[in-house]
Backbone and ligand atoms as CSV (ligand in chain L), in Angstrom:
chain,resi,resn,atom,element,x,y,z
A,1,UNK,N,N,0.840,-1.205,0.000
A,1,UNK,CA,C,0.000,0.000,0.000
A,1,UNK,C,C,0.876,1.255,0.000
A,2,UNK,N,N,0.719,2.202,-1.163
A,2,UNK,CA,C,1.305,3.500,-1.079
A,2,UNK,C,C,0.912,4.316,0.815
A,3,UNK,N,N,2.502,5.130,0.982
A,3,UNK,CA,C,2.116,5.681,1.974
A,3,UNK,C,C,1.523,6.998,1.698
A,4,UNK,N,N,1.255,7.586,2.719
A,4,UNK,CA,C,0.267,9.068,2.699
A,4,UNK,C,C,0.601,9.827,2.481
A,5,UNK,N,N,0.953,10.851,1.624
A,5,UNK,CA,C,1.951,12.050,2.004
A,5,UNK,C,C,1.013,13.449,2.301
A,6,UNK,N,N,2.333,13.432,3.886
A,6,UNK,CA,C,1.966,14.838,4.503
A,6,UNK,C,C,2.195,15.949,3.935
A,7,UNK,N,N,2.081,17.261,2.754
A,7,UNK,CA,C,2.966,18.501,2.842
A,7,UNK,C,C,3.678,19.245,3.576
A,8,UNK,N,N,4.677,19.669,3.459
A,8,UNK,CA,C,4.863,20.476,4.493
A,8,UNK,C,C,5.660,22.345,4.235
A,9,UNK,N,N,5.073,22.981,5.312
A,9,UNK,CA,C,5.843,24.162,4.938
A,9,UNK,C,C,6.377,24.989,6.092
A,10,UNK,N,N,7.408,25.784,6.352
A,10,UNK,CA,C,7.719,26.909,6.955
A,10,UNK,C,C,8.422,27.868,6.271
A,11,UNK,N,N,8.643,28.662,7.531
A,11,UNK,CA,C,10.039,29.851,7.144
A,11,UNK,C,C,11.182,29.501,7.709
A,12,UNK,N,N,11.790,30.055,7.961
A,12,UNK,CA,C,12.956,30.116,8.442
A,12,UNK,C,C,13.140,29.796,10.252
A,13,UNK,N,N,11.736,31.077,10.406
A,13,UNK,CA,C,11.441,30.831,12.221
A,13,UNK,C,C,11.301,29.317,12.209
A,14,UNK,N,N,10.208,28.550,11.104
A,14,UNK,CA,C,9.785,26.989,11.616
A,14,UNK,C,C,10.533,25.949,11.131
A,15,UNK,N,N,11.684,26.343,10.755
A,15,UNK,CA,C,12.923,25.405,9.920
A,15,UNK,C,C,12.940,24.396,11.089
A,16,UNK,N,N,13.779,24.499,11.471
A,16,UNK,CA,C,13.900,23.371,12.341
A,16,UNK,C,C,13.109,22.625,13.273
A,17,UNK,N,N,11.766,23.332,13.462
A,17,UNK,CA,C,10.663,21.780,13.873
A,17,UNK,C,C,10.148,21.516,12.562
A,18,UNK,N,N,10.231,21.928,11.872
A,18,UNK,CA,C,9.624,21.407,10.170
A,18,UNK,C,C,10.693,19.965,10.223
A,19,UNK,N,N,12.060,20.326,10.602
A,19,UNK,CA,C,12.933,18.620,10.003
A,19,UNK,C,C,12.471,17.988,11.527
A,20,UNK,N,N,11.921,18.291,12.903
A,20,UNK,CA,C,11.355,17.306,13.606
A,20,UNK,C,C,10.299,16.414,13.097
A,21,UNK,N,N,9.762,17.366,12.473
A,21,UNK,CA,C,8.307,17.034,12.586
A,21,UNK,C,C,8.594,15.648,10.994
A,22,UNK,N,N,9.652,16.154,10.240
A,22,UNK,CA,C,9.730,14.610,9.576
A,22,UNK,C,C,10.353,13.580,9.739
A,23,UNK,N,N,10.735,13.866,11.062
A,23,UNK,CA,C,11.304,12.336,12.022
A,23,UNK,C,C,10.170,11.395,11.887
A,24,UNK,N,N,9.418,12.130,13.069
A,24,UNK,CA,C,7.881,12.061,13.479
A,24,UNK,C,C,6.768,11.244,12.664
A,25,UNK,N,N,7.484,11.648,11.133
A,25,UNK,CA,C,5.969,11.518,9.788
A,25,UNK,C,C,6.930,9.944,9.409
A,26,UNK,N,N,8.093,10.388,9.613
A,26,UNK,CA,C,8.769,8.565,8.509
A,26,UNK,C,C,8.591,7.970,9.811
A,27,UNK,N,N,8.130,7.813,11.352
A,27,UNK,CA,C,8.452,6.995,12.331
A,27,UNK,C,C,7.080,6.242,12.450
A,28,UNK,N,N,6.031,7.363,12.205
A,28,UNK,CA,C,4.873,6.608,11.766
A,28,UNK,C,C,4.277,6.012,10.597
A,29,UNK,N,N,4.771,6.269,9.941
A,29,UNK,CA,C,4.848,5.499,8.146
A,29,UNK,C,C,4.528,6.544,7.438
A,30,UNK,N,N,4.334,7.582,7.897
A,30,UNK,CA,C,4.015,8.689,6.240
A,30,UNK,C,C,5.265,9.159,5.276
A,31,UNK,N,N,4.954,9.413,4.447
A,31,UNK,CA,C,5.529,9.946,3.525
A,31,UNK,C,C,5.708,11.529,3.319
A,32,UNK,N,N,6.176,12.385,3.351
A,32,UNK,CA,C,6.218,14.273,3.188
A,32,UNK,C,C,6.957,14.927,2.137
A,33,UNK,N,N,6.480,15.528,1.370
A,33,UNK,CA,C,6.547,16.178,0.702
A,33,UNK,C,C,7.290,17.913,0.812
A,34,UNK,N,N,8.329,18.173,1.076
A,34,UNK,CA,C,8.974,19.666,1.758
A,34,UNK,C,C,9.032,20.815,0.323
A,35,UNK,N,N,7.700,21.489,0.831
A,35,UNK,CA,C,7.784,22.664,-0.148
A,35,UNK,C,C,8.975,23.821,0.814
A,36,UNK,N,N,9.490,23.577,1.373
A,36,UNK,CA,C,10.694,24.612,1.877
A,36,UNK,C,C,10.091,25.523,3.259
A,37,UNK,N,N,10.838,26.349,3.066
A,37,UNK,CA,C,12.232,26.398,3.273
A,37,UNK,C,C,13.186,24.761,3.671
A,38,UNK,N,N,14.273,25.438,3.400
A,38,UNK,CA,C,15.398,24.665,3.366
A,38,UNK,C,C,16.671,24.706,4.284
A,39,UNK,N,N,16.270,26.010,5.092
A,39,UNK,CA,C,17.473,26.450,6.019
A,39,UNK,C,C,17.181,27.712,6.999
A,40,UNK,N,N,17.627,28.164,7.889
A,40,UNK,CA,C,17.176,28.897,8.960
A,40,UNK,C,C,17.709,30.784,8.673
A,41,UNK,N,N,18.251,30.467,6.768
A,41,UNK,CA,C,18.055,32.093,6.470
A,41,UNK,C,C,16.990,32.629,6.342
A,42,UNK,N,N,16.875,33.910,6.706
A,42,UNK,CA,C,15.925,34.548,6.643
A,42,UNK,C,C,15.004,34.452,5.443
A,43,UNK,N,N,13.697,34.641,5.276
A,43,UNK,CA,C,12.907,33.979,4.354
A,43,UNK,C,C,11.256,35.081,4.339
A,44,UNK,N,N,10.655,34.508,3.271
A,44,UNK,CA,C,9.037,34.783,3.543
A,44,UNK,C,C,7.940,33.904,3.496
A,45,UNK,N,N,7.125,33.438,4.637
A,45,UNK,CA,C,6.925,32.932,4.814
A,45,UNK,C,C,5.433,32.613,3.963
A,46,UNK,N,N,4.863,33.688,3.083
A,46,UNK,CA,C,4.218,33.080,2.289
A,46,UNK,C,C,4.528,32.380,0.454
A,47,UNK,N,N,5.321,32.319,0.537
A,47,UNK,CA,C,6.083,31.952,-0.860
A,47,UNK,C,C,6.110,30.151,-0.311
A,48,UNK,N,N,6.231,29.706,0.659
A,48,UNK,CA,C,6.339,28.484,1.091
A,48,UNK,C,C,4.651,27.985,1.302
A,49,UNK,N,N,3.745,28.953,2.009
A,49,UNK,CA,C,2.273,28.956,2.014
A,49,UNK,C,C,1.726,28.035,1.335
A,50,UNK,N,N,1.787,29.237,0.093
A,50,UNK,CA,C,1.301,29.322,-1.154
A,50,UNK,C,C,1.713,28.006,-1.628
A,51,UNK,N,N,2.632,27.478,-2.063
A,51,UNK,CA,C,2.605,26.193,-2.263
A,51,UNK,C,C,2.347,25.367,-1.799
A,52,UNK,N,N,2.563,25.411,-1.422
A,52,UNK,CA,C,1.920,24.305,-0.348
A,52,UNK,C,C,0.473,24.180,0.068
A,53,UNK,N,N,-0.247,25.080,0.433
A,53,UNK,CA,C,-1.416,25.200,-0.315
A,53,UNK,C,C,-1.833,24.915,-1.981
A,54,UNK,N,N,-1.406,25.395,-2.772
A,54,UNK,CA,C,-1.748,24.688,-4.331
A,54,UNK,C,C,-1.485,23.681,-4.089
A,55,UNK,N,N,-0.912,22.742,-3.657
A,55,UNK,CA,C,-0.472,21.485,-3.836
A,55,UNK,C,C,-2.070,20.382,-3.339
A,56,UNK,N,N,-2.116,21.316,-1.955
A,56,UNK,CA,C,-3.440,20.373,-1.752
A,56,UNK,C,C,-4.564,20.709,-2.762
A,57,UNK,N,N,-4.892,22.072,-2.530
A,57,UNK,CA,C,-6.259,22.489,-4.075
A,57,UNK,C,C,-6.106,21.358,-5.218
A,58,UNK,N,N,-4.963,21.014,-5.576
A,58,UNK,CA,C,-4.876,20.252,-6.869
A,58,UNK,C,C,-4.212,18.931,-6.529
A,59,UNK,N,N,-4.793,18.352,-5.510
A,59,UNK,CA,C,-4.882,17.129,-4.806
A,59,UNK,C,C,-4.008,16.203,-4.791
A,60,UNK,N,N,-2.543,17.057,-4.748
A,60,UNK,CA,C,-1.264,16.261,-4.474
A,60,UNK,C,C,-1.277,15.479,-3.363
A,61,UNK,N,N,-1.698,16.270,-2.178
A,61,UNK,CA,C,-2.259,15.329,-1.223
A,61,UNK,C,C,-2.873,16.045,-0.431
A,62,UNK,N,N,-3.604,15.237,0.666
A,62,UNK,CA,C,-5.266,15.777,1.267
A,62,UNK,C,C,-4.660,16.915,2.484
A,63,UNK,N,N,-3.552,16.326,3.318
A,63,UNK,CA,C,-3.406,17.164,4.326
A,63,UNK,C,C,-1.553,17.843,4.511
A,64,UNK,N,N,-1.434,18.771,5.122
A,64,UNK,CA,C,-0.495,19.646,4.943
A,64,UNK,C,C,-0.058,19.707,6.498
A,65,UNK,N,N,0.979,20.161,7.126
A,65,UNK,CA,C,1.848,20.563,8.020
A,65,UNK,C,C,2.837,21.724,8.301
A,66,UNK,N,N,2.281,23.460,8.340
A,66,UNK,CA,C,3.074,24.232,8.274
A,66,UNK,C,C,3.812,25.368,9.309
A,67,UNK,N,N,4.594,25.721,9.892
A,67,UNK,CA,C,5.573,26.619,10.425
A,67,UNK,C,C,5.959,27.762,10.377
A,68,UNK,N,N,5.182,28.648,11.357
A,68,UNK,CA,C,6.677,29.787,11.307
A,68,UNK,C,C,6.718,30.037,12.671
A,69,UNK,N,N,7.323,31.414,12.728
A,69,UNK,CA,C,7.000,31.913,14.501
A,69,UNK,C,C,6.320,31.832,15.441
A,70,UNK,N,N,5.347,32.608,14.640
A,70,UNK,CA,C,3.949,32.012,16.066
A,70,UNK,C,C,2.758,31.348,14.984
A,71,UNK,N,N,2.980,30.923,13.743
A,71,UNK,CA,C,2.357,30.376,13.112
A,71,UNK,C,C,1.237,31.744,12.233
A,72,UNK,N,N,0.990,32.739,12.790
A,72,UNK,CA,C,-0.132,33.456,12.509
A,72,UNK,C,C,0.463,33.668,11.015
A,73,UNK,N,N,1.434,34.238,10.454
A,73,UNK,CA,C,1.339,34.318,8.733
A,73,UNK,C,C,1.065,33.575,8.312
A,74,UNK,N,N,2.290,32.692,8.230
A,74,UNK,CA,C,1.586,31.515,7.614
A,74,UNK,C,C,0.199,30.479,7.430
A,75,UNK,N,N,-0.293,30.680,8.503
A,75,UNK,CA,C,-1.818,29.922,9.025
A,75,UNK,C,C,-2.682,31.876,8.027
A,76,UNK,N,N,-2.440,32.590,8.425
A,76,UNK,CA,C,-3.322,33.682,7.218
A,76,UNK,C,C,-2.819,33.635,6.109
A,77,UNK,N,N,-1.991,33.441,5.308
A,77,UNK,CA,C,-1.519,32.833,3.954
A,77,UNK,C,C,-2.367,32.172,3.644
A,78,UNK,N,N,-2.595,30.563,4.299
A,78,UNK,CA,C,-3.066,29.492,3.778
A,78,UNK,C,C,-4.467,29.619,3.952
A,79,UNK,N,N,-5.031,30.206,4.730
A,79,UNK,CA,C,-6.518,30.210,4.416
A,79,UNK,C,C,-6.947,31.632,3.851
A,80,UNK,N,N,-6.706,31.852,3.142
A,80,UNK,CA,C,-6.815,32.644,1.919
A,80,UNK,C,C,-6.940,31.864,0.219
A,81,UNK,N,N,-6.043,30.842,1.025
A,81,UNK,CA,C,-6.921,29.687,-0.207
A,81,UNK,C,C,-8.207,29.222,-0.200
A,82,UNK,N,N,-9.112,29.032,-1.147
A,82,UNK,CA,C,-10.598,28.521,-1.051
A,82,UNK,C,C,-10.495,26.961,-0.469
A,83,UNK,N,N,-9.331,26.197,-1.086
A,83,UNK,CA,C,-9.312,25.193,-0.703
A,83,UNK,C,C,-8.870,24.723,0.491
A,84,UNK,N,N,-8.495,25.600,1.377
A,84,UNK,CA,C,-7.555,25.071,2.720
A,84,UNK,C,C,-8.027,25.990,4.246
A,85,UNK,N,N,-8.576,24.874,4.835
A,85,UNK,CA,C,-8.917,25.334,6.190
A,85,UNK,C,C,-7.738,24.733,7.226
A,86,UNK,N,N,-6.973,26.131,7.571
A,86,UNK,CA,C,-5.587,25.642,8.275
A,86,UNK,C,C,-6.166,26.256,9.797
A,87,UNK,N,N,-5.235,25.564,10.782
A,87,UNK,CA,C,-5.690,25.464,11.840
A,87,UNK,C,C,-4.761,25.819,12.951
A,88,UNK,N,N,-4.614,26.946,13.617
A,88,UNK,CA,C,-3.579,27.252,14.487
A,88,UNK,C,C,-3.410,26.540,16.000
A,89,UNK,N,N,-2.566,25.814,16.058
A,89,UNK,CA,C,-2.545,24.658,17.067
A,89,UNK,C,C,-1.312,24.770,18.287
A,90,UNK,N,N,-1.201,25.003,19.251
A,90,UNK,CA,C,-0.251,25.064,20.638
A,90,UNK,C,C,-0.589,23.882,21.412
A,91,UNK,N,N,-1.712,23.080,21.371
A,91,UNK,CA,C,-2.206,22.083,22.632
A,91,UNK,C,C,-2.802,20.919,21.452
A,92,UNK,N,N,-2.704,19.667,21.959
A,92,UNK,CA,C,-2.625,18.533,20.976
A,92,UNK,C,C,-4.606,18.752,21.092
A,93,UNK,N,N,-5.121,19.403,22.060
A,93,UNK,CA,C,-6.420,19.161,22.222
A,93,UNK,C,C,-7.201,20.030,21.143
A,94,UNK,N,N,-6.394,21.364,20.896
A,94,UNK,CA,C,-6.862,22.346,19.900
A,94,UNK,C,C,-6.641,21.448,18.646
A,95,UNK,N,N,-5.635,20.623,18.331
A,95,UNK,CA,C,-5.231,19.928,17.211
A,95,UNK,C,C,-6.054,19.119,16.847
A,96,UNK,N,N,-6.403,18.084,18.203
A,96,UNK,CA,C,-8.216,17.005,17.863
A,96,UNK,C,C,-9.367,18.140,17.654
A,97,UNK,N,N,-9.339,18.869,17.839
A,97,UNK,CA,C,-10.877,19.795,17.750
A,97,UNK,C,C,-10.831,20.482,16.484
A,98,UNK,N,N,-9.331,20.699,16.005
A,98,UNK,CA,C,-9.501,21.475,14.765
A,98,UNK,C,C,-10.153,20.324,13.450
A,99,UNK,N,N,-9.297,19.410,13.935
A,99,UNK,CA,C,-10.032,18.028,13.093
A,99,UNK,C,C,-11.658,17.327,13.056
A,100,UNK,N,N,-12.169,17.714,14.422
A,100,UNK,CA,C,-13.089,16.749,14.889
A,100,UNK,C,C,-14.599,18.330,14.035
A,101,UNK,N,N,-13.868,19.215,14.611
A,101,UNK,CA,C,-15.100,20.364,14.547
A,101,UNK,C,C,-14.839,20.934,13.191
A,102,UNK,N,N,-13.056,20.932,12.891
A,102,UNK,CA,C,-13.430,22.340,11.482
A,102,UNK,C,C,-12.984,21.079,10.244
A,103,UNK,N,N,-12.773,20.368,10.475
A,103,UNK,CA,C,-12.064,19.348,9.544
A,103,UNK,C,C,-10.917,20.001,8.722
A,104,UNK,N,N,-10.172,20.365,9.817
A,104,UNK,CA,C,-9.082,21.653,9.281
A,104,UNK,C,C,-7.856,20.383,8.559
A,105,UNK,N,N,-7.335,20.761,7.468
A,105,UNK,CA,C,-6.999,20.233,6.239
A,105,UNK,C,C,-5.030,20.397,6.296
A,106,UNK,N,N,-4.873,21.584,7.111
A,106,UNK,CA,C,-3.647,22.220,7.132
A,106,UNK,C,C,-3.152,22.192,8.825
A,107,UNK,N,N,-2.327,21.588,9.592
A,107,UNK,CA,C,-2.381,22.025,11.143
A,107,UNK,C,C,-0.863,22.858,11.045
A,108,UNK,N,N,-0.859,24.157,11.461
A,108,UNK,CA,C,-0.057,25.157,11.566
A,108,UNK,C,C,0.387,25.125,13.312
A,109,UNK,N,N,1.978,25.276,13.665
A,109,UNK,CA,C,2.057,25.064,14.633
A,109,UNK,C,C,3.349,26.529,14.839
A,110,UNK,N,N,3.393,27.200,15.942
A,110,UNK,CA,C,4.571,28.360,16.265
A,110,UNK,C,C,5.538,27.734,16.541
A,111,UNK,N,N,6.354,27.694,16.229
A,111,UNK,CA,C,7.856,27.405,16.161
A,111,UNK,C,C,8.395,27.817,17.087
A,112,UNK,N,N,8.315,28.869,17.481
A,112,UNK,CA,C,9.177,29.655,18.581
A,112,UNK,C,C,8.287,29.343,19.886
A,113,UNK,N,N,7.265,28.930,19.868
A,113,UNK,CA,C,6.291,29.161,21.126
A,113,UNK,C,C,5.793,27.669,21.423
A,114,UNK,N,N,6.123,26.669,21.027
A,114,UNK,CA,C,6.094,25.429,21.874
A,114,UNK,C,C,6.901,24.466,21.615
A,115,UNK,N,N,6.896,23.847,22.927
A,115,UNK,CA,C,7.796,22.653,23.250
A,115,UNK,C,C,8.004,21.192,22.264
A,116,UNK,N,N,8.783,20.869,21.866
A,116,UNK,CA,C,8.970,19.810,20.831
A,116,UNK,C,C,7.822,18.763,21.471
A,117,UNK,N,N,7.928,18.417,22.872
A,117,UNK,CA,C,7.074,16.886,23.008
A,117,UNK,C,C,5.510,17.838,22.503
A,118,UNK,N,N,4.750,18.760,22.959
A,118,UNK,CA,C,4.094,19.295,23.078
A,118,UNK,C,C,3.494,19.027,20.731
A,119,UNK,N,N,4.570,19.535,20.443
A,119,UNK,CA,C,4.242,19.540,19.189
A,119,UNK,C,C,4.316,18.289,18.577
A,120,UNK,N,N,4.928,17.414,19.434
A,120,UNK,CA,C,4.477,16.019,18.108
A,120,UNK,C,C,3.494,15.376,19.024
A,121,UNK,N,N,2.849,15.685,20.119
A,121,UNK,CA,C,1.439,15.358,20.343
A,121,UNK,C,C,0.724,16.017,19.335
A,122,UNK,N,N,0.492,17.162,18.604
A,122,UNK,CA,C,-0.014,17.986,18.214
A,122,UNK,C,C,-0.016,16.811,16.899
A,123,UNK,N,N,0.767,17.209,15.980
A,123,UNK,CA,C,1.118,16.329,14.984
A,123,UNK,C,C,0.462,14.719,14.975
A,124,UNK,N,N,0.768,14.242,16.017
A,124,UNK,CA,C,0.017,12.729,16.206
A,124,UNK,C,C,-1.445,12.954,16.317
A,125,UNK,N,N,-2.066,13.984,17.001
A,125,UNK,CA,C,-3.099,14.057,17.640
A,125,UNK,C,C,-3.782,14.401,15.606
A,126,UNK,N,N,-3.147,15.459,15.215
A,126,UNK,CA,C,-3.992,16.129,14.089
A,126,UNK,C,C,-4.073,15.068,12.776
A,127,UNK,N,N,-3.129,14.088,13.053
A,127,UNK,CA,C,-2.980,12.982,11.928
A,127,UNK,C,C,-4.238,11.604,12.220
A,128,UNK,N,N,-4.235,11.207,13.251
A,128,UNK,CA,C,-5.530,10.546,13.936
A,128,UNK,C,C,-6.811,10.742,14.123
A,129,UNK,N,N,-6.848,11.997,14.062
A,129,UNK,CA,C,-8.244,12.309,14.423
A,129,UNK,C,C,-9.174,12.741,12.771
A,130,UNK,N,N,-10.300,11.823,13.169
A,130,UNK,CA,C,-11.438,12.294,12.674
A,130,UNK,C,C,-12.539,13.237,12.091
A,131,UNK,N,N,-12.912,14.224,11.309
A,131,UNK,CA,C,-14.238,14.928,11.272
A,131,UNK,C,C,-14.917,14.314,11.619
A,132,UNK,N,N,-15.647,14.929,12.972
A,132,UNK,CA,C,-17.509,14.258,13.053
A,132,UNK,C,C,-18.359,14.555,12.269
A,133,UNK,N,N,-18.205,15.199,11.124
A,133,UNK,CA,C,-19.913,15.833,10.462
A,133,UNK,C,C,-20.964,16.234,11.159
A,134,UNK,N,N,-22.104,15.855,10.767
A,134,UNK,CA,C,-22.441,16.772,11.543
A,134,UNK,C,C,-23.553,18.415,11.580
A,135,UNK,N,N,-23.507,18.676,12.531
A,135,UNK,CA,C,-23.476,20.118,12.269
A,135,UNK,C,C,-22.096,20.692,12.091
A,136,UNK,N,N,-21.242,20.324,12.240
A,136,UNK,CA,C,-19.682,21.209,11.818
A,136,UNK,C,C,-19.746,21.068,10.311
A,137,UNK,N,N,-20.586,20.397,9.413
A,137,UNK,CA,C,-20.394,20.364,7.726
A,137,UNK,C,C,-21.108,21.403,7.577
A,138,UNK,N,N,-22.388,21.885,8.159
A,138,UNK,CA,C,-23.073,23.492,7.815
A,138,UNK,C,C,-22.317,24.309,8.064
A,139,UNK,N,N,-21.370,24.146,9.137
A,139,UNK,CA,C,-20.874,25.448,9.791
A,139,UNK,C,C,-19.305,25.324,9.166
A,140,UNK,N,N,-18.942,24.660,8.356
A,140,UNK,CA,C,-17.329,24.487,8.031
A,140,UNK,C,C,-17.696,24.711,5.910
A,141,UNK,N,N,-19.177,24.623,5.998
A,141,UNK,CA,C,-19.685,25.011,4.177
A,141,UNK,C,C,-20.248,26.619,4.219
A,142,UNK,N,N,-20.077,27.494,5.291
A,142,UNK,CA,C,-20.505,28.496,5.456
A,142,UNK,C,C,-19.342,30.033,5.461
A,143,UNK,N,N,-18.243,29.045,5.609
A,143,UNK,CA,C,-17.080,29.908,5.642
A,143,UNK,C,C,-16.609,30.449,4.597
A,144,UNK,N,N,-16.791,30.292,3.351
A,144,UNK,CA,C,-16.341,30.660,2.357
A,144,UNK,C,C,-17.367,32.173,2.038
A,145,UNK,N,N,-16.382,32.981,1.522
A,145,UNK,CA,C,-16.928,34.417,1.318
A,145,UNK,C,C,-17.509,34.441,-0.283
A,146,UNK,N,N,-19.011,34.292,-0.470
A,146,UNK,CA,C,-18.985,34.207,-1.320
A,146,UNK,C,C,-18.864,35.197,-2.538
L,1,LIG,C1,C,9.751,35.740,11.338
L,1,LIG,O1,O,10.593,36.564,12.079
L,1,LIG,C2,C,8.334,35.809,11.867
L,1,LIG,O2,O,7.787,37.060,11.656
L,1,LIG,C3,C,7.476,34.737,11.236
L,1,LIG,O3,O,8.043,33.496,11.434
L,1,LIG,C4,C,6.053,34.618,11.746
L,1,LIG,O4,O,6.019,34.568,13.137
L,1,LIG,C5,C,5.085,35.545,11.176
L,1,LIG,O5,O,3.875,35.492,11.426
């Protein structure tokens, strides 16, 4: 069976839990895909977004993994795409809820602002978990500006 592949993106701030976080993805069997950055020079953090976002719209693969400082550009980058409900995550519990309630597609995590164990709960938690449907499918088909 082909494995899954995760996307992934940061800047420069999320360089280095971006290469944790693909310990993490080959330890559990996934596969990742690194739209960049590539190193901890200074950078912009929507040029990495943005791809990474297109990639899912045009169904390279379903779910994404992205990085920066405190996550907020990058997580407003990516949902600016029609196709990508990204999800700003610090606690593995915000990470099950972004899944369970928004069926968030993208889990965005701050780089600078939490603890490695902290973030590959996050990561495990957002890869496992479920959408309930629901009433969260009215309220997650309502978001788009039409
Ligand atoms: C980079 O210094 C920092 O601004 C960026 O990683 C991010 O936190 C922006 O939202």
């Amino acid at each position: 069976m082909e494995k899954t592949i995760i996307g992934l993106a940061s800047d420069h701030a999320g360089f280095p839990l971006k290469e944790q976080v693909k310990e993490w993805l080959a330890a559990k069997g996934y596969d990742y895909k690194d739209f960049g950055t590539y190193s901890t020079e200074s950078c912009d953090y929507p040029t990495f977004a943005h791809a990474l976002a297109t990639a899912i719209e045009q169904g390279e693969m379903e779910k994404g993994i992205a990085i920066c400082g405190t996550g907020n550009g990058i997580n407003m980058t990516l949902n600016h795409h029609a196709g990508i409900r990204s999800a700003l995550c610090w606690q593995p519990e915000i990470a099950s809820l972004a899944r369970q309630h928004n069926d968030a597609n993208v889990l965005v995590m701050p780089g600078r602002f939490i603890e490695e164990a902290t973030a590959k709960e996050c990561v495990t938690t957002f890869l496992d978990t479920e959408f309930e449907g629901g009433r969260h499918i009215r309220r997650i088909e309502s978001i788009p500006v039409k």
